[in-house]
N, C-alpha and C positions, 0 to 999 in steps of 0.2 A: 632663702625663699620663705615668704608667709606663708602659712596655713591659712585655708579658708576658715570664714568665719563660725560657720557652725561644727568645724571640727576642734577635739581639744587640744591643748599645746604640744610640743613634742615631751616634755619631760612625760607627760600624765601615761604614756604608752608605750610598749618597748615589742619588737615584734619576737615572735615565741621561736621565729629557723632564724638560721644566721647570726652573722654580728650585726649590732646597732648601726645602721649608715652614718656619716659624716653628719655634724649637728646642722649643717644647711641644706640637706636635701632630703625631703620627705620621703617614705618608702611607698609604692603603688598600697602596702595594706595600709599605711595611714591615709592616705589618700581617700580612702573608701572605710575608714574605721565606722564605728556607728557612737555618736554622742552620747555620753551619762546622761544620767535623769537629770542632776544637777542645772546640766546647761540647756537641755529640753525646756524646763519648768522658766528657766533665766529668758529663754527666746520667749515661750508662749506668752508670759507676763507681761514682756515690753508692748507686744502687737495688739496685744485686750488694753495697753493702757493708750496706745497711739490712738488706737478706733475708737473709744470714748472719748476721747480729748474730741477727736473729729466731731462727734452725732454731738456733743454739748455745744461744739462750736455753730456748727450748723443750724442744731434749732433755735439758738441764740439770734441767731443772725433772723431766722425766719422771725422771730417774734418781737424781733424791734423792727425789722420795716412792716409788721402788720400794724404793728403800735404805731409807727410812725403815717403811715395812711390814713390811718383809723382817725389822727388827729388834722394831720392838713389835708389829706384827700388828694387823688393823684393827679401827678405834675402834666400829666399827658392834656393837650388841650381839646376845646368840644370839638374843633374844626379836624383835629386828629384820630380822636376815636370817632366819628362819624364814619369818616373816611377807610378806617380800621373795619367797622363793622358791615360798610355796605359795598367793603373791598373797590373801591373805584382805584383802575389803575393808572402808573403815572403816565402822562402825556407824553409820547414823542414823537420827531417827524414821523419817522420809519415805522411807528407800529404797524401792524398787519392783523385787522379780526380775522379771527378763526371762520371760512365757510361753512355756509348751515349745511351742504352735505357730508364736510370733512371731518366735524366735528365728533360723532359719535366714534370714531376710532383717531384722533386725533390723541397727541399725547398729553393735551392741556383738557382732556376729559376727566370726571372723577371719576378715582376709584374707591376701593375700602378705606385705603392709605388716608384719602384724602380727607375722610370724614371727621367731624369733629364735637366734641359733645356740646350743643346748646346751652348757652348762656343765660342763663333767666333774668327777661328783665325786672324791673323794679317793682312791676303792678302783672298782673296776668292781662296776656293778650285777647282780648273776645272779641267777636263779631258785631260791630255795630250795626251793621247796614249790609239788604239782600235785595239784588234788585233781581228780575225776568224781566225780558225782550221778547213780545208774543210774535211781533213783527219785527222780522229782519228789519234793522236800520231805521224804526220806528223810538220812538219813544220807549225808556225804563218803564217797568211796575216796580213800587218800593212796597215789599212784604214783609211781613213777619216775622214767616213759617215757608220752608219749600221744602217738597220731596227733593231728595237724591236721584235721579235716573242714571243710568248708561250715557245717556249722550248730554246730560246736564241739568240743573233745575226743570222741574217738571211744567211744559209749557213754555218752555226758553227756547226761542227763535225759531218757534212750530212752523209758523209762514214763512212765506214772502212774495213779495211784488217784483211780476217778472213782466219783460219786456212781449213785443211780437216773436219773438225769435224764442220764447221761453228761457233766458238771460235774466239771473238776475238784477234789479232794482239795487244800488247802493247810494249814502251819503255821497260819497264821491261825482254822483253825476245828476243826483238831486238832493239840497241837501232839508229841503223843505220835508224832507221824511223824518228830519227829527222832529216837526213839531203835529205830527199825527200822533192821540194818545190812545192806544190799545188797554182794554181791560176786559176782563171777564164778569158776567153778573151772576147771581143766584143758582142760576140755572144754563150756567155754564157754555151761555150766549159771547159772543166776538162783540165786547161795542167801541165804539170808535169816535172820537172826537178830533178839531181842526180846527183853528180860528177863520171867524165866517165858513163853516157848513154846521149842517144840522147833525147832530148827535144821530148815527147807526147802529143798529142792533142787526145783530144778524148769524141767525142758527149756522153752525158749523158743519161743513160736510166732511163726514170721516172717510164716506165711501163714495162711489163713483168710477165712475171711467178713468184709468190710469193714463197720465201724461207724463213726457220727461221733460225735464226744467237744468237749468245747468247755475250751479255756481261755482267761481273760478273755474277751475278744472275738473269739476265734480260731477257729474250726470245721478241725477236724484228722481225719484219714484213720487210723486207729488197728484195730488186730488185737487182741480180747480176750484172755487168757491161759487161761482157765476157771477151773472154781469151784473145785479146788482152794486154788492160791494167794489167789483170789479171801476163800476161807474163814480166812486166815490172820489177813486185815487183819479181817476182820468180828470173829473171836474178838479180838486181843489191840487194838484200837481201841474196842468194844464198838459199832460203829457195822453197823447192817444194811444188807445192798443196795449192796456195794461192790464195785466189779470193778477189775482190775488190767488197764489196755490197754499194747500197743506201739504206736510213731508204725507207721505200716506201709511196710514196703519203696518208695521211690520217689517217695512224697508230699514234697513241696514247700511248707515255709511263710514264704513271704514275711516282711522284714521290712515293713512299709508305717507309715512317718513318715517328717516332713520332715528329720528329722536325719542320714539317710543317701538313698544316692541308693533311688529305687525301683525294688522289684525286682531288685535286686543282690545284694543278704544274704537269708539264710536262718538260721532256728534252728530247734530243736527243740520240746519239753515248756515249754525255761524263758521267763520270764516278756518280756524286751524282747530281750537280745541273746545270741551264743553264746558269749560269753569276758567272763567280768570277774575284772578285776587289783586286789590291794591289796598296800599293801606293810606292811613288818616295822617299819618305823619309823613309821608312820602309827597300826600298831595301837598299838604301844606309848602315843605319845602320847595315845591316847584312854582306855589304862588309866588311865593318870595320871588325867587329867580327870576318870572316871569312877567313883576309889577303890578299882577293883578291878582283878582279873586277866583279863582278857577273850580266849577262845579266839579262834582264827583262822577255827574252824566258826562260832560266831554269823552271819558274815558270807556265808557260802559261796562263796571263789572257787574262781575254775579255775587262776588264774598267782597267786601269791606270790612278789612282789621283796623282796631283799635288798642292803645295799652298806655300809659304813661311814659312809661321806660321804653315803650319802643322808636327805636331811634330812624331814621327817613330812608327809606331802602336796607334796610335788616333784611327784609325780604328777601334778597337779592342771596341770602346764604340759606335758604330754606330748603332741602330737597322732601323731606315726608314730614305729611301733618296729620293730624287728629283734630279731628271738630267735634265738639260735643261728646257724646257718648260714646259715637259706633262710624260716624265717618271719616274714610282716611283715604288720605289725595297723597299724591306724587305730582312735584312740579318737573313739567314737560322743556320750559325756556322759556325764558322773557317773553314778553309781549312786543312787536315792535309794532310801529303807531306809524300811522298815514296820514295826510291831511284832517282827515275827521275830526282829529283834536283840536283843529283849530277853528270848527264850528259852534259856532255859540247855542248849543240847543234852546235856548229862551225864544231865539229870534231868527236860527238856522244863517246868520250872516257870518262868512267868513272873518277871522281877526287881518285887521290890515296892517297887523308887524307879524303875521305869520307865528306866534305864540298861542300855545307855548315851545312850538316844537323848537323856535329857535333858542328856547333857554332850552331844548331839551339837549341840542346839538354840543352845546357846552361843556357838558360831563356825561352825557348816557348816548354818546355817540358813537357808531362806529359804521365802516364804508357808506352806504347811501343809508343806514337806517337808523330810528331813535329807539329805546323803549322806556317804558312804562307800563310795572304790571307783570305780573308771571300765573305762567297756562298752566292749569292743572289740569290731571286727571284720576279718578276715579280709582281706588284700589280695593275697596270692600266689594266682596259680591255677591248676590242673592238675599241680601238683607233690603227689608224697607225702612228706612234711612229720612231723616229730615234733618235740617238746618235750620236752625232759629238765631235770632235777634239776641245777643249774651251769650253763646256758646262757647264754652273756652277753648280757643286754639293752641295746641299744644306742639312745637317742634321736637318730632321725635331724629331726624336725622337733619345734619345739616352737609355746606358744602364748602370749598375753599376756592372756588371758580371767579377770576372779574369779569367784570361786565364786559372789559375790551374784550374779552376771549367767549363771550357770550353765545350761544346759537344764533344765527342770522336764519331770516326767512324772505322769501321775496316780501318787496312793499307792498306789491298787487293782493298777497292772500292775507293780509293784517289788517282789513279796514272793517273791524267787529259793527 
C-alpha cells in the first residue's frame, strides 16, 4: 500500500511501541505521522510556483486580446450590440408580456441582483430639448430652462379642455388640438394661437368656484376659465359645450399603481406620469423604420436626450438618473403610445399607413401595445430644482429588464 502524498516514506519513521509492521502496511501512527519541514517547504514551493505560472498566464492572455481589440476593434456587429444594449428580446410564437399589474411582484422584476454598472458612452449624454404642454393635448412649448415640480415641469399640462360632462378633451377624439399653440407672455397671461382665429390673451384664473372634471379615471379639483376662452375652442374645434379648466391651487393627484410606491408621486392633467424622456437617437431609428421624418412632437416629451455614443433605445436600461446638478428621476416604465403618434402635428391629419406605430409593432411590441419613451419620476425633495438645455445626464443605476417583459398599461390611459 502507498503512503499518502504528503506523508514521508516508511523508511524515514519507525514507531517508538512495538515491532515495525510488515513493510506493506502502514501503522494508524504513520497514517496520521506529521511531515518534516523538508517536505512542508517541498509542497509550499510547488503551489506559489503553479499560482504564478497561473496569474502570468492569465494577464498574458488579458493583454493580448486588449491588444488585439485595441487594433481591429470588436468582432461583435452594429446590428448586435444595438440589440445587446437596448435588450430587445428574441421573437417567438409563444412569448407572453409580463401584465402591468403582475409585474411589480412578478419574477422578471429587478432586483439588486439585477443591477448593473453603466457603460459610458463615447461622448456625455446631455439634454438637448425641454418641451411644457400648458394645454392638455395642445400644442408643445420648446424651453430653455424649467423648474422641477412634484407633478412635472412647471406649467406642464396645468389645463385642459373638457367636454359637457366635465370629461376630458383628447387628441384621440379631436385631433385638431394639436395645432392650437399655448404660451405664456410677460405677465404671465394664457395666449393662444390657431390657423384662421385671431391670437387670445387671456388672464388666468387661479381661484374661483371649484368644479370636478374627470380624466381617464381620475376625478380632479379644477377652476373653470369662463366662456370667453372657453368660446375659442368651441369656434375653431366646431365642437359645442366645451370649457377650458385649471388643475386648482393645492389639489393633490396621486399617482396610485403598483409600479411606484403609493402615494409618493403626483401629476397633473397628463395621462400616467409627470416627465417622460425620449432620446434623439431612438427617434432617429424609428424614422428609418418607419420611411419617413418623424418630429419629436408626435411623441410629446418633457426631457430630450442626446450623446454621440448613445446608441437607439439605451434608454430602455436606464432605472436612476441625475440631471444637472441636483435633479434625480427614477424611471417608472416605458411609455406605451396610442394612436396620437400617428398624427401629424403640423397639420393634425392622421398618417394613412398608420406609422409609425406599425414600424413600432415590429420590435417594441408586445399584447395590444407599442412604446416609445420612459416615465419618469421625481426623486429629490424640497429642493428648487431646474432643467436646462446641456445638462448632463448621468445614469447612476441601470437595469437588465426587455422590453417583451416591459410594464404594460392600458392603451386608454397612454394617450399623453
Amino acid at each position: 500500500m502507498r503512503l499518502p502524498p504528503f506523508l514521508p516514506s516508511r523508511g524515514s519513521y519507525t514507531p517508538r511501541i512495538g515491532r515495525p509492521p510488515p513493510p506493506d502496511i502502514p501503522t494508524r501512527l504513520e497514517m496520521f505521522a506529521l511531515p518534516d519541514a523538508y517536505t512542508i517547504l517541498d509542497a509550499a514551493g510547488r503551489v506559489a510556483v503553479i499560482c504564478i505560472a497561473n496569474l502570468a498566464l492569465g494577464f498574458g492572455i488579458r493583454v493580448a486580446i486588449a491588444v488585439y481589440h485595441k487594433s481591429v476593434g470588436p468582432t461583435v456587429s452594429e446590428e448586435d450590440e444595438v440589440r445587446a444594449r437596448s435588450f430587445e428580446a428574441p421573437r417567438t410564437t409563444d412569448s407572453v408580456a409580463v401584465a402591468a399589474e403582475d409585474i411589480a411582484t412578478s419574477e422578471a422584476s429587478v432586483t439588486s441582483a439585477d443591477v448593473t454598472p453603466y457603460e459610458a458612452s463615447d461622448t456625455k449624454v446631455r439634454v438637448s430639448q425641454l418641451f411644457i404642454y400648458p394645454i392638455k393635448a395642445c400644442a408643445g412649448v420648446p424651453v430653455e430652462s424649467a423648474r422641477v415640480t412634484d407633478r412635472g415641469l412647471q406649467d406642464d399640462r396645468l389645463f385642459m379642455v373638457v367636454d359637457s360632462t366635465g370629461r376630458s378633451l383628447t387628441q384621440k377624439k379631436q385631433p385638431r388640438l394639436t395645432l392650437v399653440r399655448p404660451s405664456f407672455d410677460e405677465r404671465g397671461r394664457l395666449y393662444l394661437e390657431a390657423p384662421g382665429m385671431e391670437p387670445f390673451v387671456h388672464d388666468v384664473k387661479k381661484w374661483g368656484s371649484k368644479q370636478s372634471v374627470t380624466h381617464l379615471m381620475a376625478t380632479c379639483d379644477a377652476i373653470d376659465q369662463g366662456d370667453d376662452i372657453a368660446n375659442f375652442f368651441v369656434t375653431f374645434l366646431g365642437t359645442p359645450n366645451l370649457r377650458l379648466v385649471r388643475m386648482r391651487e393645492g389639489f393633490v393627484r396621486r399617482i396610485e399603481n403598483k409600479h411606484v410606491k403609493p402615494g409618493k408621486y403626483q401629476t397633473s392633467f397628463s395621462d400616467a406620469y409627470p416627465f417622460l424622456l425620449v432620446s434623439e437617437a431612438s427617434l432617429g431609428d424609428l424614422s428609418e423604420r418607419s420611411g419617413r421624418e418623424l418630429e419629436i412632437s408626435r411623441f410629446r416629451p418633457n426631457i430630450v436626450i442626446a450623446g454621440k455614443g448613445l446608441l437607439p433605445f439605451e434608454e430602455d436600461r436606464f432605472k436612476k438618473l441625475e440631471i444637472g446638478e441636483k435633479a434625480t428621476f427614477e424611471v417608472a416604465q416605458p411609455c406605451t403610445r396610442c394612436k396620437v403618434v400617428t398624427v401629424d402635428p403640423s397639420t393634425a391629419v392622421l398618417d394613412v399607413e398608420n406609422q409609425p406605430t406599425e414600424a413600432l409593432k415590429t420590435f417594441r411590441s408586445f399584447k395590444k401595445a407599442v412604446v416609445f419613451g420612459q416615465n419618469l419620476v421625481p426623486t429629490h425633495r424640497s429642493r428648487v430644482v431646474h432643467l436646462n438645455i446641456g445638462d448632463e445626464v448621468k445614469i447612476t443605476e441601470t437595469q437588465n429588464v426587455p422590453i417583451s417583459d416591459a410594464v404594460e398599461k392600458e392603451r386608454e390611459s397612454n394617450c399623453r
